[in-house]
VEXVEX-461888 format. One line per field, with one value per residue (C-alpha): chain; y, z, x. Coordinates in pm, 1 decimal. Layout:
% VEXVEX-461888
chaine	[A|...]
Y	[Y|...]
Z	[Z|...]
X	[X|...]
% end
This chain:
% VEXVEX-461888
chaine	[A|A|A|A|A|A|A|A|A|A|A|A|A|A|A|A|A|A|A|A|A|A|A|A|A|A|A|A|A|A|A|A|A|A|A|A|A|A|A|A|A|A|A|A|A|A|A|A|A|A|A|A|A|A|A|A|A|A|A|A|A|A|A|A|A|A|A|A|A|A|A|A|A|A|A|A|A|A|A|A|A|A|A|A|A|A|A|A|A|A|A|A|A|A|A|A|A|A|A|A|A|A|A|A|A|A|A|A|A|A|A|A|A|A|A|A|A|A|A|A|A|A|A|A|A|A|A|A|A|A|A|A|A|A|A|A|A|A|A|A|A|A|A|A|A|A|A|A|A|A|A|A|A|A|A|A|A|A|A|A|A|A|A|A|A|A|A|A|A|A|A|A|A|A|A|A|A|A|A|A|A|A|A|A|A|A|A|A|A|A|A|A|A|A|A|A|A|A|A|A|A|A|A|A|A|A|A|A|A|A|A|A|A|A|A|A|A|A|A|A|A|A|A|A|A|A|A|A|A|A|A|A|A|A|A|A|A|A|A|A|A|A|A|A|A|A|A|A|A|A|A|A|A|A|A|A|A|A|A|A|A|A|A|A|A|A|A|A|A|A|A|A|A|A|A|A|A|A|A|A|A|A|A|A|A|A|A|A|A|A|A|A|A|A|A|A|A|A|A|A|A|A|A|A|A|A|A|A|A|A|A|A|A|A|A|A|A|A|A|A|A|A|A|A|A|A|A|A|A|A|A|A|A|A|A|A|A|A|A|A|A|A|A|A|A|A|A]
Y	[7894.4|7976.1|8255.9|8310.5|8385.0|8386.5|8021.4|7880.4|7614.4|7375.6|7380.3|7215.7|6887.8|7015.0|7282.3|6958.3|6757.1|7063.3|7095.8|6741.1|6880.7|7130.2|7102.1|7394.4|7645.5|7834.4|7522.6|7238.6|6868.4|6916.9|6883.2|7009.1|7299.5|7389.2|7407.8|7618.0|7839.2|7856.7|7949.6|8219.7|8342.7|8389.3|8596.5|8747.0|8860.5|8985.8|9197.0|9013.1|8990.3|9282.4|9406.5|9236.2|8861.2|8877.2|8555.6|8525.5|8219.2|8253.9|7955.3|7888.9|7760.7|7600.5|7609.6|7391.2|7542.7|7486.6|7374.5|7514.1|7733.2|7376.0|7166.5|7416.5|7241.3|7366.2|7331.4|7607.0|7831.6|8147.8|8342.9|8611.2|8703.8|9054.9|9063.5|8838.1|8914.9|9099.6|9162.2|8849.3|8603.1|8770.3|8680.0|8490.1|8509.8|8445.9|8730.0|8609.2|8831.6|8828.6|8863.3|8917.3|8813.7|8837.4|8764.6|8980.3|8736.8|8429.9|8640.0|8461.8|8574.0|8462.0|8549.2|8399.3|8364.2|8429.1|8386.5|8631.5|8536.3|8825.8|8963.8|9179.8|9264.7|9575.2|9293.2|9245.6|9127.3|8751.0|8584.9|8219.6|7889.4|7933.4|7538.5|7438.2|7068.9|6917.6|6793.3|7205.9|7307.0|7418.4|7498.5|7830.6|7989.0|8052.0|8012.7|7975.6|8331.7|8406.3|8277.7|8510.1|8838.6|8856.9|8885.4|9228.6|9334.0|9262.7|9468.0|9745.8|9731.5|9751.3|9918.3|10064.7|9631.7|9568.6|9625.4|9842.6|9594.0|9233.9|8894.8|8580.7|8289.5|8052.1|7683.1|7536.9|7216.1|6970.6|6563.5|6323.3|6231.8|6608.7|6666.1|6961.9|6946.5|7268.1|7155.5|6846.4|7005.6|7311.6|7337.3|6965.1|7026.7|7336.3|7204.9|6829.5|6818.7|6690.4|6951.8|6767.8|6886.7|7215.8|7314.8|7197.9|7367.1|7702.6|7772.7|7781.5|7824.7|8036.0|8041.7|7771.8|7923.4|8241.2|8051.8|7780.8|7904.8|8065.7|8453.9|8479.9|8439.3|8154.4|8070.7|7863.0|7751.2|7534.5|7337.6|7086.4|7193.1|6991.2|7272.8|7524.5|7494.4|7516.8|7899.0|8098.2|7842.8|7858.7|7496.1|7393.9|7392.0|7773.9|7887.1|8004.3|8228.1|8339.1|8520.9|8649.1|8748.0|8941.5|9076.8|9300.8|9419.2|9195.1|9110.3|8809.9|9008.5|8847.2|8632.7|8307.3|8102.0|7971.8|7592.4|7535.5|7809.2|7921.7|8260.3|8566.5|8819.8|9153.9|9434.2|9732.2|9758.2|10072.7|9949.5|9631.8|9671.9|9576.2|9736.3|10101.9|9983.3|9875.8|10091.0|10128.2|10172.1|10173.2|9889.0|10070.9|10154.0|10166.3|10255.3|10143.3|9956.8|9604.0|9531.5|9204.0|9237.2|9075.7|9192.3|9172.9|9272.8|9289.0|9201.9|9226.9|8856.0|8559.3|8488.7|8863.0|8881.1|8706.6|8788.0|8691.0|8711.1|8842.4|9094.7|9434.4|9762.0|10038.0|10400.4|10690.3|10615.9|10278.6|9963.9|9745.9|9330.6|9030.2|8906.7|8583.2|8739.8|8989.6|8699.5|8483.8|8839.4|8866.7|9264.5|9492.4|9795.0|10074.4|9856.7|9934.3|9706.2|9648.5|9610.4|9545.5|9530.2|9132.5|9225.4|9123.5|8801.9|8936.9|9244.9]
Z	[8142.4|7865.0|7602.9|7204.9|6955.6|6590.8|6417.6|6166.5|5954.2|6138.1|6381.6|6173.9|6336.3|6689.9|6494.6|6311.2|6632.1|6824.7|6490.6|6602.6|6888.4|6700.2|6342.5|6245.0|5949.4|6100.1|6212.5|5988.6|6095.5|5775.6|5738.5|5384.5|5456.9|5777.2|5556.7|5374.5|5659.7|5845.7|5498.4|5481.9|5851.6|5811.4|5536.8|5664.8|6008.5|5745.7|5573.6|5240.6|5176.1|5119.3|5467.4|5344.8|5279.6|5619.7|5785.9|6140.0|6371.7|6691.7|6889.2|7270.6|7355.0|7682.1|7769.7|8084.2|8312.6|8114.7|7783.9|7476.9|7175.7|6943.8|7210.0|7322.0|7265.3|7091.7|7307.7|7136.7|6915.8|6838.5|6505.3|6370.5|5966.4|5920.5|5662.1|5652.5|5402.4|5041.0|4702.8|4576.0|4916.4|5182.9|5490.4|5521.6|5803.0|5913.9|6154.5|6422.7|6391.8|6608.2|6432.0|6622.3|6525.9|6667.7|6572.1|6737.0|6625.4|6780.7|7045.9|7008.7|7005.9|6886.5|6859.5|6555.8|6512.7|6151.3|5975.9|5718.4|5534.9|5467.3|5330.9|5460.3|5180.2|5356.0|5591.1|5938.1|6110.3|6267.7|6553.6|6596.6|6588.4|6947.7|7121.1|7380.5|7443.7|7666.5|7924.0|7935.0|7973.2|8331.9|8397.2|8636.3|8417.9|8197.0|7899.1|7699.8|7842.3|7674.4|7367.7|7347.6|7446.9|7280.5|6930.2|7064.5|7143.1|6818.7|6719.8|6897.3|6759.1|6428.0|6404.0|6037.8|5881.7|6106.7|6016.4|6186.6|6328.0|6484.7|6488.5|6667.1|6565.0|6837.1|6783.7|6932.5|7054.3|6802.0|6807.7|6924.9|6554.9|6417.7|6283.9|6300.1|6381.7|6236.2|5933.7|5884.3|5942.0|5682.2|5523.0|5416.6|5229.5|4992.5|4904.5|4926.5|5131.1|5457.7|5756.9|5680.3|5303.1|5337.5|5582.7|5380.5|5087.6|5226.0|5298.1|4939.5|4793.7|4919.4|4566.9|4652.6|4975.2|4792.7|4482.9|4692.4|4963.9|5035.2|5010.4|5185.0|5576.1|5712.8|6004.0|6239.6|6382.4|6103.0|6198.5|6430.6|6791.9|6877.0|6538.1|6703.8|7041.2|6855.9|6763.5|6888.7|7131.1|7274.9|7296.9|7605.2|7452.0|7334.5|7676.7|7832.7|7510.5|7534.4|7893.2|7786.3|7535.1|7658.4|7945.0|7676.3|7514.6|7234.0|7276.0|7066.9|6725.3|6678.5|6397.5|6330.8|6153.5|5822.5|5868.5|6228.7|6437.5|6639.9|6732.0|6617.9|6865.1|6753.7|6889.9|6747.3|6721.1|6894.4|7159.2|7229.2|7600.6|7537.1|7244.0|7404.0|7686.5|7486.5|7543.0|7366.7|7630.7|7643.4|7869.5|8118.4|8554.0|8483.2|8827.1|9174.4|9061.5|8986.8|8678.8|8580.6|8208.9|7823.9|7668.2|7298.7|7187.0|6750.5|6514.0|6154.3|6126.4|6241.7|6496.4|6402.6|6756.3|7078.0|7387.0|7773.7|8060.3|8336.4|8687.6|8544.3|8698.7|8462.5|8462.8|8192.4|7950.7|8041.3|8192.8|8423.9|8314.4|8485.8|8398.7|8272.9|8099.2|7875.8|7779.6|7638.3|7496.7|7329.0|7479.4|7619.6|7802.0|7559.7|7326.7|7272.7|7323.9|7363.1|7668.3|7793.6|8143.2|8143.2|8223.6|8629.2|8657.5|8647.6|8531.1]
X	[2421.4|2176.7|2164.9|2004.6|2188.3|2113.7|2114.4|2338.5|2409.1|2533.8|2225.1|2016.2|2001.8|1920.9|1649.0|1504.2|1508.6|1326.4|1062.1|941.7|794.8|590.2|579.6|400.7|359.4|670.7|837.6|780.0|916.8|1075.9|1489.9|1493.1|1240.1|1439.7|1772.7|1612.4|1490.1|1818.1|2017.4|1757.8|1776.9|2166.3|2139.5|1860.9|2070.0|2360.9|2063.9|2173.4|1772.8|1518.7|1368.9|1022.0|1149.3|1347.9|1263.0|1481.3|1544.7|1668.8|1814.5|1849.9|2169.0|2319.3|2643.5|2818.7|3051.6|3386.1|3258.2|3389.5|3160.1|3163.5|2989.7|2715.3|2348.3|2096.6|1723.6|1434.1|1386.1|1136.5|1097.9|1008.6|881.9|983.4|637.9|315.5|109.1|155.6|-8.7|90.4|46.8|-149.1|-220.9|-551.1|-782.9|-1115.1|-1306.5|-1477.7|-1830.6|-2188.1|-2487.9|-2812.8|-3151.1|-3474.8|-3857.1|-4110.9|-4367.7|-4200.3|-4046.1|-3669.1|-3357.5|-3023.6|-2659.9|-2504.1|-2091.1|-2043.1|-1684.8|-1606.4|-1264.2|-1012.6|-694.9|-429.0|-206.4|-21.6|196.4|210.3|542.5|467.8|622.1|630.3|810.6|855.9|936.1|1171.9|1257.4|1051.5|1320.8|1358.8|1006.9|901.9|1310.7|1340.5|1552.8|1201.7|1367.2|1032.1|995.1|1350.5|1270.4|941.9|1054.1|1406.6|1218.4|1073.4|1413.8|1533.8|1248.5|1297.3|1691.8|1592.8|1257.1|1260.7|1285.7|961.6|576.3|350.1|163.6|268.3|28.7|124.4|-98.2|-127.8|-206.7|-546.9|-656.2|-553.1|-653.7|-441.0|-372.0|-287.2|-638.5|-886.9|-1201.5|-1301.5|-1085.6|-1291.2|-1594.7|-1534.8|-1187.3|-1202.3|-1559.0|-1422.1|-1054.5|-1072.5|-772.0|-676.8|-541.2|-178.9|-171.1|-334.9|-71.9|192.2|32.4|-47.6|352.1|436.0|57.4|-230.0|-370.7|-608.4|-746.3|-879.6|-1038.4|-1180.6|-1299.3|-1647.6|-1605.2|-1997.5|-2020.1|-2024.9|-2286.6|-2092.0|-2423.2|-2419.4|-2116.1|-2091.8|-2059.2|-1739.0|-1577.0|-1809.0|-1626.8|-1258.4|-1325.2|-1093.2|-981.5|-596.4|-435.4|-285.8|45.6|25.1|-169.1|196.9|269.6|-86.4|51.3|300.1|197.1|-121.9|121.2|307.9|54.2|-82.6|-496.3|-735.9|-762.8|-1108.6|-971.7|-889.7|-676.4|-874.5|-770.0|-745.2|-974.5|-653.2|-682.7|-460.2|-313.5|-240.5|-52.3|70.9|425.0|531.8|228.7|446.3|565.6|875.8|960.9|892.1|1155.4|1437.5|1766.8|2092.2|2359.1|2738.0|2953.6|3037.8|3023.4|2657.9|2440.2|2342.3|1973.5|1981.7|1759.4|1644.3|1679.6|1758.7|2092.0|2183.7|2483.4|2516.7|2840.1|2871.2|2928.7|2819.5|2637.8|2523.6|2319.1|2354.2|2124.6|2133.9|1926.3|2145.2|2092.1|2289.8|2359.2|2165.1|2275.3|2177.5|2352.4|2593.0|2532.3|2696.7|2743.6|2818.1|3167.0|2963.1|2740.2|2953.3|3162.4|2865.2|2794.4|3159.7|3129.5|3392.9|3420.3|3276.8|3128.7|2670.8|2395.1|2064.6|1855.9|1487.8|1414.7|1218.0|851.7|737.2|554.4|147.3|276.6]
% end
């Protein structure tokens, strides 16, 4: 059996092993780093940390028929940044415009895509650091699918800790070697620093990208066409979360990341599918309709939040578990939690 739960300390060598498989911005292939992260994500869970510097990791976890809690395995993880952007770091983006010029004279026409770099400084919540172990990936239980939509149920749970708005950047086609090509062909030029170091740069540092960088628009036409092509691109690693993440609700934002070209995906929080279908119910006789949905049931301590996908009973106000399931839960008869019904494949 599967279910998430939050992480904790002693997860860090299955997180670091997982990181390998990604190493991104949100999950960096770094063991000190990812300390660093998970000490933050517990206290973040216990609300020891101001709403705005909540940073949350949630792990997948399998469990064998008979096994007991120490010698569950750790296989993916998803995030989410309770704030993105602020006064003194915000969140850096390029938009994706069309310009349109034409010469009566010479009778020709052209679109232009012009990249004009911004700032949000308000905060948007961000989801990522979503990977599951390859021997995993393709499993029917979906559990990439798990790992996606349980952050929206969170969400939903605690509503008043969470932005107004929520971006998921997703990674695009990278060389076989790690490299950009839209880096190399622009980024490179203004900092003098490879992809590698400005990623690792821009997590602590985004000081550099505003006094470096060209404030003017910037004709991609210009670039080469193997950067030109990167623009907005989805890699085939993130095309998955790109469905399911257009099926509840989020669309392309018409930005880009600065360094890489990946495209953002925005979606207002109350907008978010999933979000607007999360329920608070009681443990209970529930009713006759089998629903096909994520529970998460909440304690003060740790693991703070635990969440399984299981076939439940759903009345008004109660709902009706799986004996399995409300023990991976830790719930009783009477006891709340949260539920989302999981969104229909094409849906």
């Amino acid at each position: 059996m599967f279910f998430i739960r939050a992480a904790e300390e002693a997860d860090l060598p299955a997180v670091a092993a997982a990181a390998q498989h990604l190493d991104s911005v949100n999950l960096p292939n770094d063991p000190q780093r990812l300390a660093q992260m998970i000490e933050l994500s517990v206290k973040s869970f216990a609300g020891k940390v101001p709403a705005a510097k909540r940073e949350l990791l949630f792990v997948l976890v399998e469990r064998q028929s008979g096994q007991e809690d120490g010698q569950d395995r750790v296989v993916g993880s998803s995030m989410i940044f309770a704030q993105h952007g602020s006064r003194q770091a915000p969140h850096v983006f390029f938009d994706v415009l069309e310009e349109e010029r034409y010469s009566e004279s010479l009778d020709r026409h052209f679109r232009h895509t012009v990249l004009r770099i911004g700032y949000n400084y308000r905060g948007l919540t961000e989801v990522g650091g979503l990977v599951v172990l390859p021997g995993y990936r393709g499993h029917k239980e979906q559990l990439g699918k798990l790992l996606a939509y349980v952050r929206f149920l969170y969400v939903a749970l605690h509503r008043d800790v969470f932005c107004e708005e929520v971006v998921s950047e997703l990674m695009p086609p990278l060389e076989r070697d790690g490299r950009s090509l839209l880096w190399e062909a622009l980024g490179r030029h203004f900092t003098g620093l490879s992809y590698q170091e400005a990623d690792r740069l821009s997590r602590e540092n985004k000081e550099f990208i505003r006094t470096l960088f060209p404030q003017d628009p910037i004709y991609a036409s210009l670039l080469p066409q193997s950067a030109q092509a990167l623009i907005g691109q989805v890699g085939p690693t993130s095309k998955p979360v790109e469905r399911l993440l257009r099926r509840i609700g989020f669309q392309y934002a018409q930005r880009i990341d600065p360094f890489d070209g990946g495209p953002h995906f925005h979606a207002r929080t109350e907008e978010i599918s999933l979000v607007k279908a999360t329920r608070r119910l009681t443990v209970g006789q529930g009713g006759s309709a089998a629903v096909d949905a994520l529970v998460a049931a909440e304690s003060p301590g740790p693991p703070f939040f635990r969440a399984v996908r299981a076939s439940v009973r759903v009345g008004d106000d109660s709902v009706a578990l799986p004996p399995a399931a409300a023990a991976l839960l830790g719930v009783t008869e009477g006891q709340e939690v949260g539920l989302a019904a999981v969104p229909a494949e094409g849906s």
